[in-house]
Every structure is written in C-alpha cells, then in structure tokens.
C-alpha positions in Angstrom: 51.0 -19.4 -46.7 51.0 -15.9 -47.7 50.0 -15.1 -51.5 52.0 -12.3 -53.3 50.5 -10.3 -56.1 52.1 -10.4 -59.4 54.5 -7.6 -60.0 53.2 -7.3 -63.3 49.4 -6.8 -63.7 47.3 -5.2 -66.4 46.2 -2.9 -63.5 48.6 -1.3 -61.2 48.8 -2.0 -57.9 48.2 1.5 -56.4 46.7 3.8 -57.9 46.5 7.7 -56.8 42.8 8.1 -55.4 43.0 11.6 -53.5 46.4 13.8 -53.7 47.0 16.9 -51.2 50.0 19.5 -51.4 51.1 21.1 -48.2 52.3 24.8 -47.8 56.2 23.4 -47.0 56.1 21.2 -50.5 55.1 18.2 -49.2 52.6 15.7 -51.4 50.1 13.6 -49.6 49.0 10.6 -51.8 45.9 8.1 -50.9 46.6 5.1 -52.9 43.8 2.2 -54.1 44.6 -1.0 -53.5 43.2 -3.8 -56.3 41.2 -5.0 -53.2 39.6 -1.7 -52.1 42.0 -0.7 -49.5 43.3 2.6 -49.0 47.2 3.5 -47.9 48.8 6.6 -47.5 52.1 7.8 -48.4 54.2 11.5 -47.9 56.8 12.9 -50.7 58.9 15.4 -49.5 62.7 17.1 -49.4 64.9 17.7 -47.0 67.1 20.8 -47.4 68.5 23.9 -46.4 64.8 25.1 -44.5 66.2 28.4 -45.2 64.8 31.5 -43.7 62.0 32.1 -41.2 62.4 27.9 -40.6 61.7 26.7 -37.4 64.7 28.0 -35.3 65.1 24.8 -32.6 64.9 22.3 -36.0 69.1 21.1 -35.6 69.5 18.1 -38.1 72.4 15.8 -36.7 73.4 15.5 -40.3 72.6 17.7 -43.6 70.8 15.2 -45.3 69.4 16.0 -48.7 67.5 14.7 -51.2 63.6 13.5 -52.3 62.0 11.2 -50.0 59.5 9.0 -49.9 57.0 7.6 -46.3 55.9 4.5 -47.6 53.0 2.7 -45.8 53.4 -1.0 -45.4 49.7 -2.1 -43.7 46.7 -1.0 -44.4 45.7 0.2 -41.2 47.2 -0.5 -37.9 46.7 -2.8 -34.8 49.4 -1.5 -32.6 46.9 1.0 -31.1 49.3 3.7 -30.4 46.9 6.5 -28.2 48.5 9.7 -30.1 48.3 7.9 -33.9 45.3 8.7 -36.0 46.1 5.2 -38.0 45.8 3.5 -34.8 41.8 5.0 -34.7 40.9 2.8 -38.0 41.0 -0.6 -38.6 43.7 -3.1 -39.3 42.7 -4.5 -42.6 45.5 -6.4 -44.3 49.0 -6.2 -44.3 51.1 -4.4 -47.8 52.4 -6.7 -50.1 56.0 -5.7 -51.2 55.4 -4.9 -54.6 52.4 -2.4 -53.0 55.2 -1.3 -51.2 57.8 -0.9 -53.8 54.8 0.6 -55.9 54.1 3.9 -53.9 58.1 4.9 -54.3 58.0 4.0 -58.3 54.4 5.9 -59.0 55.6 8.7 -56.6 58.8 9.1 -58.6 57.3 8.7 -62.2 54.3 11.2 -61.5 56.1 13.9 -59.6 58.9 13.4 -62.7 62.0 13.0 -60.3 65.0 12.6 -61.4 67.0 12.4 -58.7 67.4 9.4 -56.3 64.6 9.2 -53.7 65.0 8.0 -49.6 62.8 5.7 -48.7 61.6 5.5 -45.0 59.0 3.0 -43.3 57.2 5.3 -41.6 54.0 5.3 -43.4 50.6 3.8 -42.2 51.7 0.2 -40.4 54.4 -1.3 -38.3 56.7 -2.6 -40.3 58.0 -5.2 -37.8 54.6 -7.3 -37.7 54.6 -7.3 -41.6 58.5 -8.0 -41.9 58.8 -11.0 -44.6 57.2 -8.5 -47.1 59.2 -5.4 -46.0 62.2 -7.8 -46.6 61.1 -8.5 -50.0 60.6 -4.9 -50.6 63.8 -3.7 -49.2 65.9 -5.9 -51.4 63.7 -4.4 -54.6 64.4 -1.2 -53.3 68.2 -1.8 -52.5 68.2 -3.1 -56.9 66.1 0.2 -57.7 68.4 2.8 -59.6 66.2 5.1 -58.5 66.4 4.7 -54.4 69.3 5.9 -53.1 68.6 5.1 -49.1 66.4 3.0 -46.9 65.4 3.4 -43.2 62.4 1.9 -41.3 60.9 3.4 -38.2 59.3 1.1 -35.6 57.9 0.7 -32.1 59.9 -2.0 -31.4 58.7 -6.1 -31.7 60.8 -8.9 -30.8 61.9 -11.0 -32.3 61.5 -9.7 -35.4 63.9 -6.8 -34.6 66.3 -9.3 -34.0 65.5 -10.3 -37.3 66.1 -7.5 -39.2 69.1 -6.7 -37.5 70.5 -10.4 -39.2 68.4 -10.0 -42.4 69.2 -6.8 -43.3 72.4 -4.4 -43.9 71.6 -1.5 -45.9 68.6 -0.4 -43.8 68.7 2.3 -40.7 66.9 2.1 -37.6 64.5 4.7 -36.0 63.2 3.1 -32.7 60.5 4.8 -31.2 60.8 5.0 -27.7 58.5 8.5 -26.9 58.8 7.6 -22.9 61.4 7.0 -20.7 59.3 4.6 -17.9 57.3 1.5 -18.7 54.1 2.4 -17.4 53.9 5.8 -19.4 55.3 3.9 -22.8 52.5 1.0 -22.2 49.8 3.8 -21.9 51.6 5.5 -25.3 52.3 2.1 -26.7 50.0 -1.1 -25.5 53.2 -2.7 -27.7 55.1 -2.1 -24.2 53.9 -4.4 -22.5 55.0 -7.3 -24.7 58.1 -5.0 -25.4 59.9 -3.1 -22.6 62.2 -0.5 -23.0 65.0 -2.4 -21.8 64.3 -5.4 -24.1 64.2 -3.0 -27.3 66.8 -0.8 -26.7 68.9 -4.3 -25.8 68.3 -4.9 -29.4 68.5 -1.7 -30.9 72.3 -1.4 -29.1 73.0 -5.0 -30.9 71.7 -3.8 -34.4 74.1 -0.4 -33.7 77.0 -3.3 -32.9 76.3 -5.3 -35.5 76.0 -2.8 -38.2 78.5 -0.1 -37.0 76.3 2.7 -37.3 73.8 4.8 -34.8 70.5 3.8 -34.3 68.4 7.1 -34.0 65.9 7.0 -31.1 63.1 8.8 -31.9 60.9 10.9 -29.1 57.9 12.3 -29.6 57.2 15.1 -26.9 53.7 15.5 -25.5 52.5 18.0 -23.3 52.6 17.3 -19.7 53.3 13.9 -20.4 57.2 13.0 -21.3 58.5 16.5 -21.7 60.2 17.3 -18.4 63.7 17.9 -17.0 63.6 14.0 -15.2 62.4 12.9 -18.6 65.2 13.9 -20.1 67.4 12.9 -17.4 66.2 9.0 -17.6 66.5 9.5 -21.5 70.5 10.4 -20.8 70.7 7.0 -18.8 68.8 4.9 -20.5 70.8 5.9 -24.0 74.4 4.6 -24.5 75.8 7.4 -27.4 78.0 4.8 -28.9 75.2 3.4 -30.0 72.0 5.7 -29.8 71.4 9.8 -30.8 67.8 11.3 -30.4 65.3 12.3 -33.1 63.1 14.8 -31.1 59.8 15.5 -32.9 56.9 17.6 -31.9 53.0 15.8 -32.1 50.9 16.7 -35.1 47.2 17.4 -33.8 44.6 14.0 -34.2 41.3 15.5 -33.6 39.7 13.9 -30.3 43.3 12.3 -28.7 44.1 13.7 -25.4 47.4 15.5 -26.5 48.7 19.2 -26.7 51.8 20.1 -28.5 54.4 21.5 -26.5 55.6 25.1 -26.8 59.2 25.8 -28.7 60.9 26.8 -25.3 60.2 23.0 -24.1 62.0 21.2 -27.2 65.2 23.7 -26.5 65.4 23.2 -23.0 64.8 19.1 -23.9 66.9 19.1 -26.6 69.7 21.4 -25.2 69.7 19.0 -21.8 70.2 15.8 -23.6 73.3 17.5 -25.1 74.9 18.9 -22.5 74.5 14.8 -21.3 76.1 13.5 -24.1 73.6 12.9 -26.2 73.7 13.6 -30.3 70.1 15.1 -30.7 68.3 16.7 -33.3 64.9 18.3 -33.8 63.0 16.6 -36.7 60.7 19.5 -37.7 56.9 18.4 -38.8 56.7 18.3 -42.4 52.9 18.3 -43.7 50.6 19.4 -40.6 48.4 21.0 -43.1 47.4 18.1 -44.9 46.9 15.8 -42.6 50.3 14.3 -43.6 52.4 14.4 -40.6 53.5 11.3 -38.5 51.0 10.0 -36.5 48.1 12.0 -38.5 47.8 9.1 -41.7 44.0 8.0 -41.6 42.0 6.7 -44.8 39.2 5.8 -42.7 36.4 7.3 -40.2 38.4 7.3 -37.3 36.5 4.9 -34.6 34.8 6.3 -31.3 35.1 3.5 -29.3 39.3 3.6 -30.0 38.7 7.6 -29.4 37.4 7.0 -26.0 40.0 4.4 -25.3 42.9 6.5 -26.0 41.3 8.6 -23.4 41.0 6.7 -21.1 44.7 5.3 -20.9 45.8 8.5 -20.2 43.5 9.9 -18.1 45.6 9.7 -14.8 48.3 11.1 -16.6 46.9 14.7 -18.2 
C-alpha cells in the first residue's frame, strides 16, 4: 500500500536547494525532498526565438506560454545509455503533491502570472510511477494556474494503455529515438520488454481514442540513428493520422559514448521525413548550459560502473 504525504505540512514538500539560470532564460531548480532526496525541475518559455535562433528549429505549432519539466522519480531505473539520470540511482518514486509542488513553488517564486504548461519530462518515467502522476494530473487539471499538461515517456505497457483510458486532458510524447529493435534495446533496455511495434500499437490507439496527434519524439545521435534509411524506416513505421515527429538534438553527458550531430544532418532528417509525409519539427535544446537539458538532469555522482555499461552497449555500434 503506497503512503501519500499530507498536502498540507508545516514544511513544504520541496524546497529550492541549488537554482541555475541559463543564457536562453531558462531556470534550473534542485528541489529537497522532506526525506533527503533531490529532484530536478526546468522553467522555461516558448516564443518567437527571434533573431540569430537556431535556423532548422521549425515548431509544428506556435506554442506559447511559461512552462514547467516536472520530475516525477527521484532518480531513474530505466537505464537509458544517453540519460545522465539514468547514471544515478533510483531512489523512490514522487509523490503527487511533490509533483504538483515543483509547478506551484516554480510559479510563486518566479512571480508568474500567466498560466504555466506542465510537461513530464523531468527526472523519472512517468509510466512506472503512474497512480501518482494520475493524482497529480487531476490536481493540475483543477489548478487555475496550469493551463496544459503533457507527459513524455519511453513507452511501458500496460500502463500506456492505462493512461490512454485514465486520462483525457493529457498529450503524449513517445520516445522512440530508433527506428530497429536491436538499436532502441541498446538506447533503451525498456525495448526489450517494449518493442517498437507494441508501443507505437498503443500510441496509434491513444491518437484514436483521443482524436489528437501523438508526437513521436527522436533524439538524433551521431552515427547511430541519424541516416537517410533511418529516416526512411521512421516514414513507415509512422502512420501521420496519428503520429508527427519531435526531432531533438542530444545534450552532452560527460563519459556517454555520444556526439551531437551537425545542423546539416537534422535538415536533411527533418526535410526527408517531410517530403514522406511526415509533420516534423525541430525541438531546439533549451538549457545546455546549466546542465538542464533533457537527458542531462543528475542530482547525484553519476556512477562508473553505469558509465562503463553504457559503453559497452554501444560499442559495436560507434
């Protein structure tokens, strides 16, 4: 039986133990936890990037606004190779009023007034902690304040299928960042468990069921998912009445056996997906400098032994 903290306390629940602010605007936060834990949590704003902005970033949609990248563990056991919360240990997973918490302090000590997005994309999967990222979405869905919800995941079952029934106000990032089972299970041990064609089976029923796209987001590595038959396999794997493409470009995790890929590769991916029929967009890195980005969240020292084994998974591939 899992025991929720009170929503009231004489303490809070998180409270701001380190804070960073990133040349593009962004705010880092490291939260306390009553128990000792650290999360981590990114404030930003998405806007006109104006000029001298990454030229191949192409938002799908001109979304605006304050958001908020809640965590919802405290560290990770998905063991992603390319995440740097994947290099710490999983200690406990996020209540959702610890959840609901990092959106409310954000707000109240950055002073916003307007109404904030809130994305699952933090420190955690939110799939293997989903009876408390329920709780917290329907506080977030009664919040004044929050004005959108999505949730980012690798993809579990059945618990997608869960959320998909649970759930109607959220949207869905999959992260897919391979188009073959052997390279997404040496990305993503969660593969193996859950195959591309299992999750994206799911993800096309959520699109069904809530009559909106589900955005599949790829994260392009260097000599590892970022060529022409890549791209090709992604245009038949992807059904566009259902799916569009969130390209992203990987944030640097000291140790992890990854290079970012030049500009000219995310055009020529991103340009061939849409002359396939694929809506795609280039989600440009927000943070980098900080240590904020996705994939880069780590409150802990990260561990050698995981160092070596992301390595190792992808040795035969780089």
């Amino acid at each position: 039986m899992s025991v929720h903290l009170p929503q009231h306390t004489d303490a809070p629940l998180v409270t701001p133990a380190r804070t960073a602010k990133s040349s593009d605007g962004s705010s880092k936060t490291v939260w306390q936890l009553a128990d000792g834990n650290q999360v981590e949590s990114l404030s930003f704003t998405l806007g006109d990037p104006g000029p001298g902005a990454d030229a191949i970033a192409t938002p799908v949609q001109n979304s605006r606004g304050h958001v908020v990248c809640v965590s919802s563990q405290a560290g990770c056991n998905v063991a992603c190779t390319f995440c740097a919360t994947g290099l710490q240990p999983m200690r406990r997973n996020l209540t959702a009023e610890e959840i609901v918490a990092q959106v409310r302090q954000t707000r109240l000590i950055e002073e916003r007034d307007e109404p904030t997005r809130v994305i699952f994309a933090g420190m955690g999967e939110p799939l293997l902690n989903l009876d408390e990222v329920l709780r917290a979405v329907a506080m977030l869905e009664a919040d004044s304040g929050v004005s959108h919800i999505s949730l980012s995941t690798m993809g579990v079952l059945p618990a997608l299928d869960r959320l998909t029934d649970e759930t109607s106000s959220v949207d869905l990032f999959l992260s897919l960042h391979a188009t073959t089972d052997e390279v997404r299970t040496r990305l993503i041990p969660l593969n193996k468990a859950n195959p591309i064609a299992k999750i994206l089976e799911a993800g096309e029923r959520f699109a069904r069921t809530h009559g909106r796209l589900v955005d599949v987001s790829y994260l392009l590595f260097n000599g590892v998912n970022d060529t022409d038959a890549d791209a090709d396999r992604l245009i038949g794997l992807l059904d566009p009445q259902y799916f569009r493409v969130q390209l992203l470009l990987w944030n640097d995790v000291p140790g992890l056996p990854f290079t970012r890929v030049e500009d000219g590769v995310i055009r020529q991916f991103r340009d061939r997906l849409i002359a396939g029929g694929l809506s795609t967009y280039v989600m440009p890195s927000k943070a980098r400098d900080i240590e904020g980005g996705c994939g880069q969240m780590l409150t802990e020292a990260a561990k050698e032994h995981r160092i070596k084994r992301s390595n190792m998974s992808m040795l035969p591939l780089i």
